[in-house]
N, C-alpha and C positions, 0 to 999 in steps of 0.2 A: 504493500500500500504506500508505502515510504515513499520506492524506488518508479512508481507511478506518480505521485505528489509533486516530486522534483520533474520528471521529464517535462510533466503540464506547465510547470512554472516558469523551466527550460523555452520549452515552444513558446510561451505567453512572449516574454523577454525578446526574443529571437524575432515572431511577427510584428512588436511593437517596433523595435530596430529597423526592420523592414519596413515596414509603412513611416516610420523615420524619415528612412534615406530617399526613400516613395517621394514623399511630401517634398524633400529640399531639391531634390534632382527638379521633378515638376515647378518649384518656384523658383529656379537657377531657369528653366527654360521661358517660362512666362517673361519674366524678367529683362532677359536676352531679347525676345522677340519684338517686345515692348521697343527694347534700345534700337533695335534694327529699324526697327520701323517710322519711330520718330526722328533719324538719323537722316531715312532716306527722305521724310518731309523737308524736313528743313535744309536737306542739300539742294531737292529741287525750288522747294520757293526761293531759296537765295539767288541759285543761276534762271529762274524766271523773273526774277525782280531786273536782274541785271542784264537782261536779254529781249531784242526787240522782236515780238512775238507776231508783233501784225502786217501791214502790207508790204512792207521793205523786204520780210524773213519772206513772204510769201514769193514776191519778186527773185529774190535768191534763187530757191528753191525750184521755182519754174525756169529759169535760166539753165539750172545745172540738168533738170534733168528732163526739160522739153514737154513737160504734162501741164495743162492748161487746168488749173485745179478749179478753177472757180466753176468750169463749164462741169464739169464733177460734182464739184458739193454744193454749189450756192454761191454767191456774190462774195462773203465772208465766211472759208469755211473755218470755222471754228476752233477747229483743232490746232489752230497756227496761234490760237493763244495762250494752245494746252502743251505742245509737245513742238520738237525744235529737232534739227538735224536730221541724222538717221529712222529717229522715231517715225517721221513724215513717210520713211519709206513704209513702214511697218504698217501706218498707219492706211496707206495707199492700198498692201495688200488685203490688209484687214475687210477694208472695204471693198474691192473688186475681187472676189472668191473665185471667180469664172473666167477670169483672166484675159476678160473682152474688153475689158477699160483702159483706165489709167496705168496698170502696173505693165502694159506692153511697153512703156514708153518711159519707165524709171531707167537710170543708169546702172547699167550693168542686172536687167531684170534678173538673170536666172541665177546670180550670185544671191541679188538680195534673197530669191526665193528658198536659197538652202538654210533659212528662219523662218521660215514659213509659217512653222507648229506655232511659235509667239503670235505670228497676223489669227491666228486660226483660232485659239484660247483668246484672243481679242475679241472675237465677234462676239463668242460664246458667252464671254463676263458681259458683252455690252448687249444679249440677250436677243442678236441677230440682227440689230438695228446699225443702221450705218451711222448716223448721225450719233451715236453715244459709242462708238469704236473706240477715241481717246482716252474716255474715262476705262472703256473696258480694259486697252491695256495698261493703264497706270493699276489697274485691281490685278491684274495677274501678278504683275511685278510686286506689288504691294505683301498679295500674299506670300511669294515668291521668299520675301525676304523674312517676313514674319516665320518662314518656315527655317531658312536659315538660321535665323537667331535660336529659334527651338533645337536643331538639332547642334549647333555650336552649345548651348546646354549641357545638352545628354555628351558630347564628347568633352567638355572643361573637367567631367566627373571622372571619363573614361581614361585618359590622357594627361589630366593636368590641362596649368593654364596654359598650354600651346591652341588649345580651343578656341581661345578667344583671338588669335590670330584670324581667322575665317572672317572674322568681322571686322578689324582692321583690313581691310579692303577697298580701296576706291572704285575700284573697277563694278562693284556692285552699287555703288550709291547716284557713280556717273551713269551708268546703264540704266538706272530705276528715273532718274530726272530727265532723260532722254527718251522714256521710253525705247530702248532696244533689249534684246534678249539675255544679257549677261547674267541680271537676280535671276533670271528662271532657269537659264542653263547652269547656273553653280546650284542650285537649288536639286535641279535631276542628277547631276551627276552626285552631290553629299548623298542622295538619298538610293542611290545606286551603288557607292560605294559602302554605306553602314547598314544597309537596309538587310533584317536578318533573314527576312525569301529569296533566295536567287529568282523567283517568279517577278515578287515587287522589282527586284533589281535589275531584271530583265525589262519589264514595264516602262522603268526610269528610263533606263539605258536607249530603248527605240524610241520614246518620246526626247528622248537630246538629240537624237540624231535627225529629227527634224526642225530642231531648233538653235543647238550649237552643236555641229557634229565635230567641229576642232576640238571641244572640249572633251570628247572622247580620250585624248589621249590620256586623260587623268584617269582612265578606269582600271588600267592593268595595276593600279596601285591597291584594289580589289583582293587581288592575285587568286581567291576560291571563286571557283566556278566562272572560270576565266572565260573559255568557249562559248558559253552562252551568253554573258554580258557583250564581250565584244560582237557574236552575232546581230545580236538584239539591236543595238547601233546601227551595224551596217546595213540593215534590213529597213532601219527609218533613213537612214539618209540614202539611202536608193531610191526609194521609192518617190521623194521628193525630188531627186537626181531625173527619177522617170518623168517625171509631171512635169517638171520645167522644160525637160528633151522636147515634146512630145505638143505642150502648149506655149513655151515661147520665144520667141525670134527674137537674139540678141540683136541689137541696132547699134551699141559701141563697143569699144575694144576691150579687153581685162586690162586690167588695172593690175601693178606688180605690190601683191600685197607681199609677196614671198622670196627675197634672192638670195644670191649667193651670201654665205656667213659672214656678217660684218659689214656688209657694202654698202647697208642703210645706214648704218650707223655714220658710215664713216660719209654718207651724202651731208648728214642731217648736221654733223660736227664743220663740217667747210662753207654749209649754204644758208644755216638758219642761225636765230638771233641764240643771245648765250641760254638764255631760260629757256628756251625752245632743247639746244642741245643737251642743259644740265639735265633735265628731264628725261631724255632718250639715256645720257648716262648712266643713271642712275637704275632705270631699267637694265640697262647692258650687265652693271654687276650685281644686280639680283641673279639675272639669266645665269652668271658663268656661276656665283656662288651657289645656283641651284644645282647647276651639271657637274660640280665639283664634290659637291653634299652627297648628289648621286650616284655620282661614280664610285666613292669611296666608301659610303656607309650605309648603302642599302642594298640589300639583294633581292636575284630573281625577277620577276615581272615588276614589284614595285620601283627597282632601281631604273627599270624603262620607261614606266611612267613619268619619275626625272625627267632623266635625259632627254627622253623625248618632248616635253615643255619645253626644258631649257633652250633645245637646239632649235623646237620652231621658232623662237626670241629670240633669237640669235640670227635667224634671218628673216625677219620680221623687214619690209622696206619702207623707205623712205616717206611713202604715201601715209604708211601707219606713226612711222616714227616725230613725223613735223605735228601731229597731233594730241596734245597729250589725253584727249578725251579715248581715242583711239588704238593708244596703247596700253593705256590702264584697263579699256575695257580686253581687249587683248590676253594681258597677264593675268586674268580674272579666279583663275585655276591655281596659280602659284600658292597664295596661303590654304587651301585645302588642305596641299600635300605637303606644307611646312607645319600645317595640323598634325599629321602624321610624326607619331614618335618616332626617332631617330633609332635605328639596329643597325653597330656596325656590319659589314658584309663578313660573315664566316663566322659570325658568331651565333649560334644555333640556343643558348641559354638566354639571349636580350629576350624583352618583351616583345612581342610578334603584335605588328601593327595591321 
């Protein structure tokens, strides 16, 4: 009777513990999501304060990329004093689903179209409606990030504060103010790489690949049940590969997002102003600090993971690099994987990340 007395008292202790660590983990995540969220507010109302939203931006925007917007949305379409730059493309596809409109005639259509899934979960949050697209996509990203915060959470518990790395991130706050894809592509890929179903993680994984399939390369960092995450990828960005074949006629040239190692770099160092350059610097020695971290103290699929960031930053061109909105959103993947605890390579007793 003792020897039953204690084991109860045992368990009682043990699920009070439990529902403990329950409770703090869940209010580290709230917490987190919270910060993510109000973080990405007030980045974009600062660059909307300080950004001309109305007909000059509009004027831009039809210059670059030959779409007469007004004949599209209305006299004043709206959205030009919601969302700026690249969003505009998104916001284009969002709107023209059937690809008989305005998006034949964006720059560089079948590139923009490999984000697709983001114009597509645009419609969706904005409940099918064209005229609430903008807001729909500032809700995807919205949520996007609140989700991140949530599972930067559950990993500051798992890991230590290397967690909160995830969230030190610009590449998510400028993507979220922008409306482009980056909150929701860091978003599928954390939730791909931690997610305890290879099924979810499968899920995650084909919906990135219609949305940021570059960010793919962050998934071998996974390393269980490798085969089918990276299928599950390649299987969404085909398929958006197909649809763009199949419906639409590029009308200008690619664009050199990608060259030889260093060659942007070293454009951006001889052509652009110094801020311009210090900026592209400063990415340069994340990039080699990353393939060095890599090479040396990760093994297996995850060390390629590395490498393989590192090295597409590494030839990252000049088009990306004269931008700094454009290469932060770019590196958007790096803190993930600097989330990730650090296991020298060959040592088989580290913590397995």
């Amino acid at each position: 009777m003792v020897g039953f007395l204690e084991r109860t008292h045992r368990d009682r202790r043990l699920t009070a513990a439990t529902d403990t660590l329950v409770a703090i983990v869940r209010r580290q995540m709230i917490t987190l999501a919270l910060i993510a969220v109000l973080v990405g507010l007030g980045f974009r109302w600062v660059l909307t304060v300080r950004t001309d939203l109305g007909p000059a931006d509009l004027k831009r925007f039809e210059s670059q990329s030959g779409i007469d917007l007004p004949d599209a949305y209305g006299d004043m379409p709206f959205f030009l004093l919601w969302t700026r730059g690249d969003g505009q493309a998104h916001v284009t596809l969002a709107a023209d689903l059937d690809l008989h409109g305005p998006s034949q005639r964006l720059l560089l259509p079948s590139y923009r179209y490999t984000r697709v899934g983001y114009a597509w979960l645009g419609r969706i949050f904005a409940l099918g409606q064209i005229t609430w697209v903008p807001v729909g996509l500032m809700l995807v990203n919205l949520a996007a990030l609140a989700g991140i915060g949530a599972m930067a959470g559950r990993l500051t518990y798992r890991f230590g504060d290397r967690g909160y790395l995830i969230l030190i991130n610009p590449g998510l706050y400028v993507g979220f103010a922008t409306d482009t894809a980056e909150p929701l592509g860091v978003f599928l890929l954390m939730l791909a790489l931690f997610a305890g179903s290879v099924w979810l993680a499968a899920m995650a994984s084909a919906v990135l690949g219609t949305v940021r399939p570059s960010f793919g390369l962050g998934l071998p960092a996974r390393e269980r049940n490798l085969g089918v995450i990276i299928g599950s990828i390649v299987g969404g960005a085909a398929l958006i590969r197909l649809i763009a074949l199949l419906s639409i006629d590029d009308n200008t040239m690619p664009i050199e997002t990608l060259v030889v190692p260093f060659t942007g770099y070293l454009n951006v160092f001889k052509s652009e102003a110094a801020s311009v350059a210090l900026g592209a610097a400063m990415l340069l020695v994340a990039a080699v600090a990353t393939a060095v971290v890599g090479g040396t103290r990760r093994t297996g699929a995850i060390r390629f993971a590395w490498l393989a960031n590192a090295f597409s930053l590494i030839c990252l061109g000049s088009f990306v690099l004269n931008d700094p909105f454009n290469w932060t959103r770019a590196a958007a993947v790096l803190p993930v994987l600097w989330a990730l605890p650090v296991r020298r390579a060959g040592n088989n007793n580290a913590q397995s990340s």
